[in-house]
N, CA, C and O atoms as a printed pandas DataFrame, in Angstrom:
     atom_number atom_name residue_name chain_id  residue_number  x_coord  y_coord  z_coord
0              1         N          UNK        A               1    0.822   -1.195    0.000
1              2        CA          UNK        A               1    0.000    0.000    0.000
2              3         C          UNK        A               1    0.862    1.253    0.000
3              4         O          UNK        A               1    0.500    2.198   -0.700
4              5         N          UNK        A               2    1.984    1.341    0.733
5              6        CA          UNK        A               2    2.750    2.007    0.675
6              7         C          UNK        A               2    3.591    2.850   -0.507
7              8         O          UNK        A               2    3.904    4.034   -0.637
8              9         N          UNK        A               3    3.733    2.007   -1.058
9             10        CA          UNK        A               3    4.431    1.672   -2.450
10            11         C          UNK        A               3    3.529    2.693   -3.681
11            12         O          UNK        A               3    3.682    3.676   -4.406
12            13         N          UNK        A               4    2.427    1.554   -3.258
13            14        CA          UNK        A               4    1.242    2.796   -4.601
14            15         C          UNK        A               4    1.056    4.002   -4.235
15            16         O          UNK        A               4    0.752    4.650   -5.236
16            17         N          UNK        A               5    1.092    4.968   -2.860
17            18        CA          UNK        A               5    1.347    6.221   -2.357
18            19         C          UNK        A               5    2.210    6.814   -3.061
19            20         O          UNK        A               5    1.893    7.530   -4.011
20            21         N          UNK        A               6    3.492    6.589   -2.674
21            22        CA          UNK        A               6    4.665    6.978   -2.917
22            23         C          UNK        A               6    4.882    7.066   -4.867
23            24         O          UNK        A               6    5.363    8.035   -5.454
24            25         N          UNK        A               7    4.418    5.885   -5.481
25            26        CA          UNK        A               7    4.414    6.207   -6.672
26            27         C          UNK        A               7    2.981    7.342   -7.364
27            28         O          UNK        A               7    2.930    8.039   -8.377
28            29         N          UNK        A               8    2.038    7.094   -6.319
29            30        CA          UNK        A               8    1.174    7.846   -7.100
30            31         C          UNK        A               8    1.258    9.344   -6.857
31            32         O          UNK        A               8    0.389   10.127   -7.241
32            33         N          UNK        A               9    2.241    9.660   -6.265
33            34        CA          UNK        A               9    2.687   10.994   -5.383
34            35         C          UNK        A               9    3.313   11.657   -7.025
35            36         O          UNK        A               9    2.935   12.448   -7.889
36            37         N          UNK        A              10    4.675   10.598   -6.706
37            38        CA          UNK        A              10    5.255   11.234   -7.801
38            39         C          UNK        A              10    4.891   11.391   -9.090
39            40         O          UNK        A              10    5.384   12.302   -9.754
40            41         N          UNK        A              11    3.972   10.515   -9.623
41            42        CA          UNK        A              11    3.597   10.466  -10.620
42            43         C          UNK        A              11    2.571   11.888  -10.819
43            44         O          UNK        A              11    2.553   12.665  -11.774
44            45         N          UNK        A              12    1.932   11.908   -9.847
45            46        CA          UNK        A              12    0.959   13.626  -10.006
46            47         C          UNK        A              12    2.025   14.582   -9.686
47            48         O          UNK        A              12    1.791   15.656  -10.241
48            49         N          UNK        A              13    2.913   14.594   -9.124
49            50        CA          UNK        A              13    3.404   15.565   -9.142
50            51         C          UNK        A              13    4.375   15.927  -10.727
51            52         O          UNK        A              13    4.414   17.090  -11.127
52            53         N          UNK        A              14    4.869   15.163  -11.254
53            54        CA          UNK        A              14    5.502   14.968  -12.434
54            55         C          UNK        A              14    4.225   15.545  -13.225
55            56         O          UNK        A              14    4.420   16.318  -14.163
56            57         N          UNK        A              15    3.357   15.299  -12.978
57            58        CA          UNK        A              15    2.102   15.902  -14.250
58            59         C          UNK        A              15    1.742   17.296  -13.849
59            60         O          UNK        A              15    1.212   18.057  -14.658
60            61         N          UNK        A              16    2.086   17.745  -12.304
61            62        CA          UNK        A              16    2.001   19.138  -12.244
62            63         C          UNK        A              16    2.971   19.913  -13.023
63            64         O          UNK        A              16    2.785   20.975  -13.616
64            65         N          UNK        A              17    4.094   19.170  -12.918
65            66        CA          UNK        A              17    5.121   20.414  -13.166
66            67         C          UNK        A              17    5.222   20.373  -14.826
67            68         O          UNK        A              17    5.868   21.165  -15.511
68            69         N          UNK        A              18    4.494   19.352  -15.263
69            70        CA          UNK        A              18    4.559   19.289  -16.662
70            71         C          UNK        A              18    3.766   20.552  -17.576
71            72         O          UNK        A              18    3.921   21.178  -18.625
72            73         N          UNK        A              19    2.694   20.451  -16.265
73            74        CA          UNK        A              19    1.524   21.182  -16.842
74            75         C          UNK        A              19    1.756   22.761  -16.434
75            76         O          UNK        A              19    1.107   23.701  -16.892
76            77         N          UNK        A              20    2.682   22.835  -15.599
77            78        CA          UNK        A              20    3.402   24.143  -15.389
78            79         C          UNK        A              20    4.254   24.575  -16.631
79            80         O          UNK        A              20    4.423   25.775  -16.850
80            81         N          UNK        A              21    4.762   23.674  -17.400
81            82        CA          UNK        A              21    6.087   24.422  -17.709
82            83         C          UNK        A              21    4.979   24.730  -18.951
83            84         O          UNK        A              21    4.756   25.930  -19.112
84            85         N          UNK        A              22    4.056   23.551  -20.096
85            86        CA          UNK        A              22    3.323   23.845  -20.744
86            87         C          UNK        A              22    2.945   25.472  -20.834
87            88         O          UNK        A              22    3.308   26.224  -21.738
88            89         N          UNK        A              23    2.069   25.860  -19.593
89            90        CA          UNK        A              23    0.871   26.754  -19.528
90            91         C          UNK        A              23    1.595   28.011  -19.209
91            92         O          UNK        A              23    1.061   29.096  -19.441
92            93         N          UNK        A              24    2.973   27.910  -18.604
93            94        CA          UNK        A              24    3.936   28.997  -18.726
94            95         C          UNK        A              24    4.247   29.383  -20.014
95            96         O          UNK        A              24    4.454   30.587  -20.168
96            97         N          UNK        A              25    4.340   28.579  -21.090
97            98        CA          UNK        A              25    5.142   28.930  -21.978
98            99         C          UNK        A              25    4.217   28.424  -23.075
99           100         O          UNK        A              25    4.859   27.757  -23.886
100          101         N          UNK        A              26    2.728   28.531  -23.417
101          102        CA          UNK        A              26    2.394   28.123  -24.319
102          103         C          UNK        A              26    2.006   29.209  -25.090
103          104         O          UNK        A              26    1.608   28.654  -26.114
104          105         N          UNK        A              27    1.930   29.856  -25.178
105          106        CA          UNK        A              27    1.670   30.991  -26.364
106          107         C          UNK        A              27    3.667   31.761  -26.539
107          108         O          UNK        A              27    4.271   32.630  -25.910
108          109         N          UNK        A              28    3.950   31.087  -27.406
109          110        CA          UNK        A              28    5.725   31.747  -27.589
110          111         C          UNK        A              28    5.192   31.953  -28.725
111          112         O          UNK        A              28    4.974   30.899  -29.322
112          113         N          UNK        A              29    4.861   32.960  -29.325
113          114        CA          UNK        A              29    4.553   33.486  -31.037
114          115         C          UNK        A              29    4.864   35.176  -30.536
115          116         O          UNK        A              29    4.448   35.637  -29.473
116          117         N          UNK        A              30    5.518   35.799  -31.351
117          118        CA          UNK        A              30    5.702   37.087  -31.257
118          119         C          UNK        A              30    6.865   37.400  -32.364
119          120         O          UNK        A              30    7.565   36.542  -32.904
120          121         N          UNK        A              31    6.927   38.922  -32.606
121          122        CA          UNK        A              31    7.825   39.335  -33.401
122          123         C          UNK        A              31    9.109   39.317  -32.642
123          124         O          UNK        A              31    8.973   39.269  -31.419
124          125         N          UNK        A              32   10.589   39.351  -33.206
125          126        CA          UNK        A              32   11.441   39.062  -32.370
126          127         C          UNK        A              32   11.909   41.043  -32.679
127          128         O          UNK        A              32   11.798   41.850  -33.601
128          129         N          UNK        A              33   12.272   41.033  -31.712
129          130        CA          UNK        A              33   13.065   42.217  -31.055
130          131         C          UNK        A              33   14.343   42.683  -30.743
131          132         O          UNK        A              33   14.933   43.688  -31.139
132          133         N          UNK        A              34   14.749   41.620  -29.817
133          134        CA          UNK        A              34   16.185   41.370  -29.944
134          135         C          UNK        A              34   16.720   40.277  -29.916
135          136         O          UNK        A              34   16.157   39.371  -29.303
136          137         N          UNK        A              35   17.899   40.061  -30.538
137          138        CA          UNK        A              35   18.547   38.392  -30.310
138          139         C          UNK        A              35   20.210   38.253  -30.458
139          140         O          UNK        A              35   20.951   38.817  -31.262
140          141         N          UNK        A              36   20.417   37.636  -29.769
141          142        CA          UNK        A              36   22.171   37.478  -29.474
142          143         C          UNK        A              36   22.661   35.955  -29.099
143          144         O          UNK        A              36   22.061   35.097  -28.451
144          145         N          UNK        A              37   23.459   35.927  -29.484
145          146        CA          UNK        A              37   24.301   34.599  -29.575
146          147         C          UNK        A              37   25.213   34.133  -28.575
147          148         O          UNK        A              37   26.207   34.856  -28.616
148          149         N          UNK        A              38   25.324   33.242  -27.687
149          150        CA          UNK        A              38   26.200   33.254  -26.557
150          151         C          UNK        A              38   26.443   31.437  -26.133
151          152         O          UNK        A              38   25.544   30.630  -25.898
152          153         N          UNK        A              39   27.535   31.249  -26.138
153          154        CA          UNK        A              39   27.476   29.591  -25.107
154          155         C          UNK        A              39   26.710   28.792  -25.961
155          156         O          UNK        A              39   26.147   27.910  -25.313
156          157         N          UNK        A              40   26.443   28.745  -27.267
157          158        CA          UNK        A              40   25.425   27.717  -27.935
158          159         C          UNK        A              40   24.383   27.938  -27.699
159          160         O          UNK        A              40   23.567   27.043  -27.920
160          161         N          UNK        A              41   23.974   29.056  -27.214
161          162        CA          UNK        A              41   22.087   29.279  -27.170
162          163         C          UNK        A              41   21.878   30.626  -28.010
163          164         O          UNK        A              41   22.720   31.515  -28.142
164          165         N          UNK        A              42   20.790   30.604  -28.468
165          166        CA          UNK        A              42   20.608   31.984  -29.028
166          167         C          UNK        A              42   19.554   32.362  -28.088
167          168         O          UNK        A              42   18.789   31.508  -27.641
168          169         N          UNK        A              43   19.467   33.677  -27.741
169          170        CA          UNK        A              43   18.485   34.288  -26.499
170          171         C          UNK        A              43   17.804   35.505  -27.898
171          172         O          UNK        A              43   18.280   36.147  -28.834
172          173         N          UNK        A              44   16.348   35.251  -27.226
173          174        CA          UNK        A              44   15.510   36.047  -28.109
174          175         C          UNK        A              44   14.650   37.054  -27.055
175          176         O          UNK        A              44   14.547   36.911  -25.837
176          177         N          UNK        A              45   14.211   37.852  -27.692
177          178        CA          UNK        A              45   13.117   38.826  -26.589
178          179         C          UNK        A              45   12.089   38.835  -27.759
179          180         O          UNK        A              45   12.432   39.350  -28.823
180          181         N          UNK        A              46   11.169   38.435  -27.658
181          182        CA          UNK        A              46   10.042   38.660  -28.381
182          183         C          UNK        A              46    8.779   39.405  -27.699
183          184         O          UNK        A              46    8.381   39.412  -26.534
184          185         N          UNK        A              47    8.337   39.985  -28.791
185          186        CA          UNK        A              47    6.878   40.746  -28.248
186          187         C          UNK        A              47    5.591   40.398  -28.857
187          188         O          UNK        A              47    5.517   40.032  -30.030
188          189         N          UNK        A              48    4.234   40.539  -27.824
189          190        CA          UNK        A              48    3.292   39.218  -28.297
190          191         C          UNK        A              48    2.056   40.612  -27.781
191          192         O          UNK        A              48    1.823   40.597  -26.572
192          193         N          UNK        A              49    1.608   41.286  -28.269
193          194        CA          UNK        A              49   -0.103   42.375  -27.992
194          195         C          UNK        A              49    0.964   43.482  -26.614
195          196         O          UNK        A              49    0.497   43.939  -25.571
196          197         N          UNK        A              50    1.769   43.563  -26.892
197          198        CA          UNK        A              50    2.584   44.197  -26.193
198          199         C          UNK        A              50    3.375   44.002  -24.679
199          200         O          UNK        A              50    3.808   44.806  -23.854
200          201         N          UNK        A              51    3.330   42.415  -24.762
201          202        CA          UNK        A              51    4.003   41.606  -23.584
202          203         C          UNK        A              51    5.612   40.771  -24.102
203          204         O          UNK        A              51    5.725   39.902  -24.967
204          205         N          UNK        A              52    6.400   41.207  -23.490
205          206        CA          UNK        A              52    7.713   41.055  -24.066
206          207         C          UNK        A              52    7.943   40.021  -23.447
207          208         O          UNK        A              52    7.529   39.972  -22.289
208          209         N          UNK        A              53    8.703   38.813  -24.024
209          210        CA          UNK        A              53    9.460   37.528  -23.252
210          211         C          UNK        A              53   10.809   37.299  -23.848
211          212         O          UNK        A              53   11.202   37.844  -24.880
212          213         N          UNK        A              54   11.335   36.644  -23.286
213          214        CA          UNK        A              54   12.575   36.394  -23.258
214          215         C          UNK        A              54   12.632   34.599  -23.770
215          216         O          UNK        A              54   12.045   33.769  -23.076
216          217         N          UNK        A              55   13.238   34.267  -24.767
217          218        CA          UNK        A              55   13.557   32.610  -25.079
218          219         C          UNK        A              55   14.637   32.231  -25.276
219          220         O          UNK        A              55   15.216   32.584  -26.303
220          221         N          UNK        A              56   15.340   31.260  -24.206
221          222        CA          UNK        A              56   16.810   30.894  -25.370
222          223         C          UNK        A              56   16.575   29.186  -25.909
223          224         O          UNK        A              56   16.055   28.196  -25.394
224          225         N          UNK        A              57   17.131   29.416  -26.966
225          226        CA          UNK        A              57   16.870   27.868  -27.604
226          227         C          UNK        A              57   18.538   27.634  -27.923
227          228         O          UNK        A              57   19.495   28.398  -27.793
228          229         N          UNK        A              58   18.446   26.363  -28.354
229          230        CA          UNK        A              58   19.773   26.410  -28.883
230          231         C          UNK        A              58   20.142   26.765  -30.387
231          232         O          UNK        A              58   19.474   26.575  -31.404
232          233         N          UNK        A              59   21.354   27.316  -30.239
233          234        CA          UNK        A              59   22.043   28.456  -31.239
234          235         C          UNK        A              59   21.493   28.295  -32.713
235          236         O          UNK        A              59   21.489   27.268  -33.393
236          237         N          UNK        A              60   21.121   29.304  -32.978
237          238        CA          UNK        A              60   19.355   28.919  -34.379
238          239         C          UNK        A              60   20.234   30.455  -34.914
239          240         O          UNK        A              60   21.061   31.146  -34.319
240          241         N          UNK        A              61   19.812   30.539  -35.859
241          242        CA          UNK        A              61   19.599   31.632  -37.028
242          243         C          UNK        A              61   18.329   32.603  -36.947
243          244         O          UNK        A              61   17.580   32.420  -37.906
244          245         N          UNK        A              62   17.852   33.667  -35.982
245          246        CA          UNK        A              62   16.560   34.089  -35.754
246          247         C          UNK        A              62   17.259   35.839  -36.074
247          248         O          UNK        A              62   18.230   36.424  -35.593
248          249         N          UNK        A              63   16.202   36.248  -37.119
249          250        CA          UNK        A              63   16.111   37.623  -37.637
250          251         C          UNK        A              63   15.506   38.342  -36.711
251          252         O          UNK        A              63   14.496   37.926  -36.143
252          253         N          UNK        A              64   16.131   39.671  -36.415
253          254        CA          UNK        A              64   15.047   40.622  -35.578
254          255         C          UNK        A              64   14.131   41.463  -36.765
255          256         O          UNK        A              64   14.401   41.996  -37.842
256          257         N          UNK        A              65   12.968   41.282  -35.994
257          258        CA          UNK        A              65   11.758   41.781  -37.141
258          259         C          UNK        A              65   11.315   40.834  -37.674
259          260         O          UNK        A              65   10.283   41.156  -38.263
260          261         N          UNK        A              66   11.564   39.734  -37.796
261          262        CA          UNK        A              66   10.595   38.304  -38.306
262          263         C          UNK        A              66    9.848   37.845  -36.691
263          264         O          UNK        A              66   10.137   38.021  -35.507
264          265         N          UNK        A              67    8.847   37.231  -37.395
265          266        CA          UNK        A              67    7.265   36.724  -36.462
266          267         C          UNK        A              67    7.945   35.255  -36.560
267          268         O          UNK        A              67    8.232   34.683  -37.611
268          269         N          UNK        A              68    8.203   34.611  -34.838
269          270        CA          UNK        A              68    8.791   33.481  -34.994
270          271         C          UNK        A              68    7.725   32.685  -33.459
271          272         O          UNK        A              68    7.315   33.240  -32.440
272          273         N          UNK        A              69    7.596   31.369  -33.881
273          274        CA          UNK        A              69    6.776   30.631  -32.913
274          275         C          UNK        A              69    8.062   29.748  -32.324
275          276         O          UNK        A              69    9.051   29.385  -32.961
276          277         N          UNK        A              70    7.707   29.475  -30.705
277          278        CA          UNK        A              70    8.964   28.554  -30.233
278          279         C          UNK        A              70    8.020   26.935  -29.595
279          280         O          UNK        A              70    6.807   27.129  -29.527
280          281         N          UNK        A              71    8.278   26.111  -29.351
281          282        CA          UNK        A              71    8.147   24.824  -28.650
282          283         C          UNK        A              71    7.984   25.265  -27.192
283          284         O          UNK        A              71    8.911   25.895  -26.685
284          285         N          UNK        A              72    6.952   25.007  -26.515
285          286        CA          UNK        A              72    6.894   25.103  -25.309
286          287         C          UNK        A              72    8.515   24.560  -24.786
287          288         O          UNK        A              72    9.377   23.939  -25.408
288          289         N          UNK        A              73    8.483   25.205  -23.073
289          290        CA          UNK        A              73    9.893   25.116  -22.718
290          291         C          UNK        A              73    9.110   25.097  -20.912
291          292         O          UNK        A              73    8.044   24.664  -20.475
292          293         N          UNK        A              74   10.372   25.849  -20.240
293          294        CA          UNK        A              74   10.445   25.607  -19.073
294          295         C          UNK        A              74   10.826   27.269  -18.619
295          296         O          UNK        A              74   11.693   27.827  -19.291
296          297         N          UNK        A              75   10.327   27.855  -17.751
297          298        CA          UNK        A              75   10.506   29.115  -17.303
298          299         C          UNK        A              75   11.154   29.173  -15.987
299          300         O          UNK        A              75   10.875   28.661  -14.903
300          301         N          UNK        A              76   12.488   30.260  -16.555
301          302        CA          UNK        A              76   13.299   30.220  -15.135
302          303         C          UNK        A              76   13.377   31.204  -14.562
303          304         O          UNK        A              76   13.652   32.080  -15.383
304          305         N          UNK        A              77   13.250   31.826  -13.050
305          306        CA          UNK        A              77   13.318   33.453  -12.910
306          307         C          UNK        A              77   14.350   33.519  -12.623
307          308         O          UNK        A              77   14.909   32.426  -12.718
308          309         N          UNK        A              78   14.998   34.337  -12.272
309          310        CA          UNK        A              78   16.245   35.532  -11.860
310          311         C          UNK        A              78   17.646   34.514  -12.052
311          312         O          UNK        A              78   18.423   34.146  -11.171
312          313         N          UNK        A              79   17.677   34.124  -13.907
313          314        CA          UNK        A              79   18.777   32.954  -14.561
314          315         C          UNK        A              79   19.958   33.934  -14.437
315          316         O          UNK        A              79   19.824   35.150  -14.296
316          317         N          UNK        A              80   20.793   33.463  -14.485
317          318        CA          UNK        A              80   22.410   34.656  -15.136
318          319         C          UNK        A              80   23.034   33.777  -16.314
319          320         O          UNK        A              80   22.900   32.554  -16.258
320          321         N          UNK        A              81   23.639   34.307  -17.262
321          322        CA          UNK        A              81   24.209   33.665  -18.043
322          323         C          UNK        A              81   25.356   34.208  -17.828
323          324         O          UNK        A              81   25.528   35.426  -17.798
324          325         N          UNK        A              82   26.267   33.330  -17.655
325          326        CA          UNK        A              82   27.521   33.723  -17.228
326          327         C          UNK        A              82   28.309   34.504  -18.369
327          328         O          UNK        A              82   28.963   35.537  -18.228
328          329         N          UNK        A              83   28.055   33.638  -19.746
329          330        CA          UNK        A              83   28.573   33.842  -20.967
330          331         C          UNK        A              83   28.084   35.703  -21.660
331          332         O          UNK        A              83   28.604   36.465  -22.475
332          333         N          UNK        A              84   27.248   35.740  -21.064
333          334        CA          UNK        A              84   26.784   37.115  -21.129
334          335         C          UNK        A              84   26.620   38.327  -19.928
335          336         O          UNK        A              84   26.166   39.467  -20.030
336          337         N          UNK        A              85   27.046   37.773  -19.033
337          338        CA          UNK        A              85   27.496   38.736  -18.118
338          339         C          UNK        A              85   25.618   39.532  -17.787
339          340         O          UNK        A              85   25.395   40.708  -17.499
340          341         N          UNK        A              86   24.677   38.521  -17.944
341          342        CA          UNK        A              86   23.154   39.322  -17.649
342          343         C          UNK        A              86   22.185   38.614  -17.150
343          344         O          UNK        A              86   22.320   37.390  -17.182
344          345         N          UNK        A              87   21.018   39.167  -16.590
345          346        CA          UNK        A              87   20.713   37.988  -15.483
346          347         C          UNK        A              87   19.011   38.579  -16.046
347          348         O          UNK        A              87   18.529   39.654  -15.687
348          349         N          UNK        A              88   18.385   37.675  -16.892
349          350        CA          UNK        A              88   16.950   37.720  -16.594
350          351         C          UNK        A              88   15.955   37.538  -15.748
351          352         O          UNK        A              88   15.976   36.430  -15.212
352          353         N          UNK        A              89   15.042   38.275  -15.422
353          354        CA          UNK        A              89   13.830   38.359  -14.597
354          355         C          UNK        A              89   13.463   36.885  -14.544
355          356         O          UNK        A              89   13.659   36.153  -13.575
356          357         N          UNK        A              90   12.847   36.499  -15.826
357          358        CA          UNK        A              90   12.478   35.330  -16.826
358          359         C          UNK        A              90   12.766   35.172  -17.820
359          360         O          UNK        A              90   12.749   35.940  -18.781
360          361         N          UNK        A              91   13.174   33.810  -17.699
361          362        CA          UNK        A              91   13.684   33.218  -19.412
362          363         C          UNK        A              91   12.752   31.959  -19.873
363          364         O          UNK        A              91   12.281   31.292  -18.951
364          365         N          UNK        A              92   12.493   31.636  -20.980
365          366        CA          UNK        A              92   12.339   30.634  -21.593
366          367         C          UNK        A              92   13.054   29.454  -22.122
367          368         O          UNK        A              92   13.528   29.497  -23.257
368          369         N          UNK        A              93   13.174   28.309  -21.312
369          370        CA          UNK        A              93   14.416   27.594  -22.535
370          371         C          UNK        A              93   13.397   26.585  -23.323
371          372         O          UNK        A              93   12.594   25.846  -22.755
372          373         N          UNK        A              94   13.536   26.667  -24.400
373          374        CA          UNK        A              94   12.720   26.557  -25.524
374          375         C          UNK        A              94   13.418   25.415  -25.758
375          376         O          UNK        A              94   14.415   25.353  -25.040
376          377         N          UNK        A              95   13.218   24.094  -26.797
377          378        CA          UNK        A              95   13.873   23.039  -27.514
378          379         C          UNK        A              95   14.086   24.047  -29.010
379          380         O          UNK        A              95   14.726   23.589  -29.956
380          381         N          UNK        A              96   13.575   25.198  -29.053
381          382        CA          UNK        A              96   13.792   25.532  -30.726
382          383         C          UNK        A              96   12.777   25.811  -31.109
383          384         O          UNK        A              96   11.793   25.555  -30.416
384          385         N          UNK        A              97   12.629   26.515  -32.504
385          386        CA          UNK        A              97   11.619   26.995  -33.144
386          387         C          UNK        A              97   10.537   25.747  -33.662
387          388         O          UNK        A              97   10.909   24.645  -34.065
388          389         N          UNK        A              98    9.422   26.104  -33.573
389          390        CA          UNK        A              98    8.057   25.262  -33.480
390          391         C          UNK        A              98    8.087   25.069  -35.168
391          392         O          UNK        A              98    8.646   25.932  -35.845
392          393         N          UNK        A              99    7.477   23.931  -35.787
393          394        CA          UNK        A              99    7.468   23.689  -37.198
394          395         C          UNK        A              99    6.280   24.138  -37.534
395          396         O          UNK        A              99    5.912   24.091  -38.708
């Protein structure tokens, strides 16, 4: 009895945080704004009805002024990138641009 607790614990909890990172990060569509290259990630700031976010995916080819959609990700607050010497509020780490 024990056993099925303990697994059914983790198992909902694994579906919370799933459903966290989802619902954090499910609308990534916006024009890009700014973007820079650092450590193998490219970091984007995009803007979406006038709400700005921040995404890094790994190191992609992304135009500022092109309308780009990303893959849900995982949201981190107050990250530093060492490689850039800057520390976001919130970031996105994205798997990459959505097909």
């Amino acid at each position: 009895m024990k056993k099925i607790s303990v697994i059914a614990i983790i198992a909902m909890l694994a579906l919370m945080l799933g459903a966290a990172a989802v619902s954090a990060s499910s609308d990534l569509t916006g024009k890009v704004i700014e973007t820079m290259d650092s450590g193998g990630y490219t970091y984007v700031q995009i803007e979406n009805k006038g709400k700005k976010t921040w995404v890094a995916v790994p190191q992609t080819k992304i135009t500022k002024g092109s309308t780009v959609t990303f893959k849900p990700g995982m949201p981190m607050a107050d990250f530093t990138s060492k490689t850039l010497g800057r520390t976001f509020d919130v970031i996105i780490f994205s798997g990459g641009l959505a097909e």
